[in-house]
Steps between C-alpha positions, in 0.01 A plus 500: 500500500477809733842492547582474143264748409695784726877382365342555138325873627811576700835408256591624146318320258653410191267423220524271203270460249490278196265643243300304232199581250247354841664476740745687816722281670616688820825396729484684852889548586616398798163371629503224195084524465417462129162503317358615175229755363339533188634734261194748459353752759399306743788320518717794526280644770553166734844542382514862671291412795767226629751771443361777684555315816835436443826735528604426143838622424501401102272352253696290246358455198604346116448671217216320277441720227201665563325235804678653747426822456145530659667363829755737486290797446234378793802420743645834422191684573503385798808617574681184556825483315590289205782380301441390152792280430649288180395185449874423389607678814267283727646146339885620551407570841312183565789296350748703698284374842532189391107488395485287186161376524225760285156453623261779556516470908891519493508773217330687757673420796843583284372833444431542858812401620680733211293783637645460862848440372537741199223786615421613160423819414132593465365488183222774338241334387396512149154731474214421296559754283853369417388129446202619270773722298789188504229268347386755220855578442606114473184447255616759291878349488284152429318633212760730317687155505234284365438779240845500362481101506217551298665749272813252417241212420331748281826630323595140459151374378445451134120393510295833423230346714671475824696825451179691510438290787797582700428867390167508620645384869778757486235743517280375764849471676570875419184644651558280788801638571381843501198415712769384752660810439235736565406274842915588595417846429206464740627330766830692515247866538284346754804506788633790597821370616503257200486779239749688697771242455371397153570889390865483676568190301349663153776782577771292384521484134521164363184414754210490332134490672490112436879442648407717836180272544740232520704667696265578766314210530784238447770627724363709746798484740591816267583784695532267847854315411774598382727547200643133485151311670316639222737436227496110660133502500482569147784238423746782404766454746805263511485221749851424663522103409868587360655181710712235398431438107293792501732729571451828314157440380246695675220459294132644594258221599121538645260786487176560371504440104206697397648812703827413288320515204310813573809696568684354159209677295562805691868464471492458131260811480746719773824432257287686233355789725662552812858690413660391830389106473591549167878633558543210735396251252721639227782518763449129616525387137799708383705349819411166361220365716265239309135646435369273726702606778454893432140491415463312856701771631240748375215287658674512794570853515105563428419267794712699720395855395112350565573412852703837592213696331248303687672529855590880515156598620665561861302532803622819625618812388832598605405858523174464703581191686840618660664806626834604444756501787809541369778415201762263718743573165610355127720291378581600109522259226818470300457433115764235427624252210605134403916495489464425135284732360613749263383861673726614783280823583190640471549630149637250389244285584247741315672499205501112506125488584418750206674288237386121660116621619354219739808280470641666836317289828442652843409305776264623740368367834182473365242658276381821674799501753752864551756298281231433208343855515921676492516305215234623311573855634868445368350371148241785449756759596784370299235414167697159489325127569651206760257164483402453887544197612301474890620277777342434831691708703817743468751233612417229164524782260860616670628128453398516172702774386821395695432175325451678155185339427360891491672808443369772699338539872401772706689346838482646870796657573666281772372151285719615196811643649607150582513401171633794361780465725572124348468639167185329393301758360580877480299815592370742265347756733326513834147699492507716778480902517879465583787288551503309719782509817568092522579496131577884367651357178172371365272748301176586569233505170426831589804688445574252156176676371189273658391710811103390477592119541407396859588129600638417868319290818343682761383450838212674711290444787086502456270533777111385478287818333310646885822452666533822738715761345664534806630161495604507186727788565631332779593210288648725218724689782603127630641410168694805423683519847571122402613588158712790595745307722823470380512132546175406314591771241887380446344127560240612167747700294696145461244388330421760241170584688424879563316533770184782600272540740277728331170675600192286421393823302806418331440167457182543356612733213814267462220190434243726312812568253677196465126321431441830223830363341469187532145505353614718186734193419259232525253661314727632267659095420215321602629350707307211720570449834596153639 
């Protein structure tokens, strides 16, 4: 038993546990010791006292609805680290080990040995806070749906008896409902950081105070995930099952309906109210996309603007938190074309934009990225509109346009020559302050009338804010001797990238003013970062 005892307190433990209304069922992994707690405090407390003297790696747990949520909490306190996986998950995995059998005992010995092989990530747990405000938003969702059952059988009821009836319940119904409401209101004001992301969430139109609740308390991985795990979490994103017969049809499949539902009555509202939602609606529907499909569209884009809005609340401040060393140089952005479009210059392309407003896309590498905010630069000083279209990254959108599924990119300059060399999409103008030497037959926007567009790629070096000034200098002085030899400079130039080596003075007032124009531009299009 000693001996036992020290393996378990000396190895990685991994952790299963099968959770029921009652009762725990723990699996120690490798050790193989099982036994099983009661599902209240107590129980959770023995629970915690076996683990303390363990070295446990993982805790593996299945989600139950709300019964595992008190062990999660009380494990996480402690600071042992949990996993809160699907149940759906846990069975493929099982069947996949070759573990068909489904008793308590081996559901959590599975998750156990899924823990040691998988190493989930940790899961948040769900506050109290949260779980009051999910059940008060669920009852709501429960009761507007018995009250409009009610209202049907009422519409549809012919006795006067029972109409007053059903009437009479509609209003107790009704002043439930706002009762429910008013606790929302309360519960959302009583945390700080609660009311802080209920307020972000209230920002967007379309949301209203109802919709956020939801929001907050039924997908809280908001803000923590990104732009495609959140969509899947609210059953907005295509799964790829396109094999075999299935070929072609992604369709969307899981989620969490009432989040779905949530987000429909705020996307129904945001294609009355918000212009840009609006726009892309209208856009969806006039290239012939079902209203299913572009109303989904708008959900999705909603979802996606809530988690960007909830995760830029950075942890540092560029400014404060880092010190300037030195600008190692740019590379400038070339403003190219699909082969078939029907603008072969800048003004051309103006005049075209002018007559066709948000017909013209431009791909971006993302919403808030150099190519996104040139774009908008380009738009405001031209007066004409492009629709953006944003892509993870510079290198999708490119394809895109030398694949004609988009018209227009902002491209780095040695990605595009390439494929202007094939022929498969043309350049307009490169924005720069002047031509540039690899390619002195291309424009720049500047001299075609455009000089307060800025779009190109930059690179610097930061140093930790306290670092001695000294040693940054030293640095900065390291970088331009690099920078000025001819080999690294003719090595550069073949690039398109213009190298510098400036002061960190210099530096600074070259990041002070590119974040003063950049800034203008966001605030200016509202632009939301992502």
């Amino acid at each position: 038993m000693q001996g036992k005892a020290h393996v378990d307190a000396m190895a990685a433990v991994y952790v299963g546990i099968d959770v029921c209304k009652a009762r725990l069922d723990v699996y120690l992994h490798p050790c193989g010791e099982r036994f099983a707690v009661a599902n209240d405090a107590g129980g959770r407390r023995r629970l915690r006292r076996r683990l303390d003297k363990l070295a446990v790696a993982l805790v593996v747990i299945e989600a139950t609805s709300k019964y595992h949520r008190a062990v999660h909490r009380h494990l996480d306190a402690a600071a042992i680290r949990v996993a809160v996986v699907n149940p759906l998950r846990a069975r493929l995995f099982a069947e996949a080990s070759g573990i068909f059998a489904k008793t308590d005992a081996i559901d959590a010995r599975t998750l156990a040995l899924m823990g040691a092989r998988l190493d989930p990530a940790r899961t948040p747990p769900v506050s109290r806070i949260v779980e009051a405000l999910d059940e008060l938003v669920r009852a709501r969702s429960a009761a507007i749906d018995e009250r409009v059952a009610l209202a049907n059988r009422r519409d549809n009821t012919a006795t006067p008896f029972l109409r007053i009836e059903l009437a009479r319940r509609i209003r107790a119904l009704d002043t439930h409902v706002r009762r429910i409401e008013a606790r929302i209101s309360h519960l959302v004001a009583q945390d700080p950081h609660m009311a802080a992301r209920h307020a972000i969430l209230r920002s967007i139109p379309g949301i209203g105070p109802v919709n956020a609740a939801t929001l907050c308390a039924g997908l809280n991985e908001l803000g923590r995930v990104d732009a495609k795990q959140v969509a899947a979490l609210a059953g907005l994103a295509p799964f790829a099952t396109d094999s075999g017969p299935k070929n072609g049809q992604r369709h969307i499949r899981g989620g969490r309906p009432h989040i779905r539902k949530a987000l429909y009555m705020a996307a129904l509202s945001a294609c009355r109210f918000n212009p840009d939602l609006k726009r892309f609606h209208a856009s969806l529907i006039a290239n012939g996309k079902p209203p299913k499909v572009a109303i989904t569209a708008v959900m999705r884009r909603m979802l996606v603007l809530a988690n960007t809005l909830l995760r830029n609340d950075l942890p540092y401040d560029a400014f404060k938190d880092f010190a300037p060393v030195t600008l190692l140089g740019t590379v400038p952005h070339v403003l190219v074309a699909r082969r078939g479009l029907a603008a072969d210059s800048v003004a051309s392309l103006v005049e075209l934009a002018r007559r066709t407003p948000d017909r013209i896309t431009f791909a971006s590498g993302g919403n808030g990225t150099s190519s996104h905010l040139g774009a908008e630069m380009f738009m405001r000083a031209a007066n004409i509109r492009l629709a953006h279209v944003p892509y993870r990254g510079q290198g999708p959108a490119l394809v895109d346009v030398v694949g004609g599924q988009v018209d227009l990119t902002l491209g780095n300059m040695p990605e595009v020559i390439p494929h202007v060399k094939s022929g498969a999409i043309k350049v307009l103008a490169i924005v720069a302050p002047k031509r540039s030497p690899l390619e002195p037959g291309w424009p720049t926007l500047a001299e075609l009338g455009y000089p307060s567009v800025v779009s190109d790629s930059w690179f610097g070096l930061m140093a930790p804010a306290g670092t001695p000034a000294d040693a940054i200098a030293r640095f900065q002085r390291e970088a331009a001797r690099a920078l000025a030899s001819p080999d690294v400079r003719d090595r550069l130039a073949a690039q398109g990238f213009v190298p510098s080596g400036i002061t960190p003075d210099e530096y600074r007032a070259f990041l002070q003013s590119t974040a003063a124009a950049y800034k203008q531009v966001i605030e200016a299009a509202k632009i939301k970062l992502d």
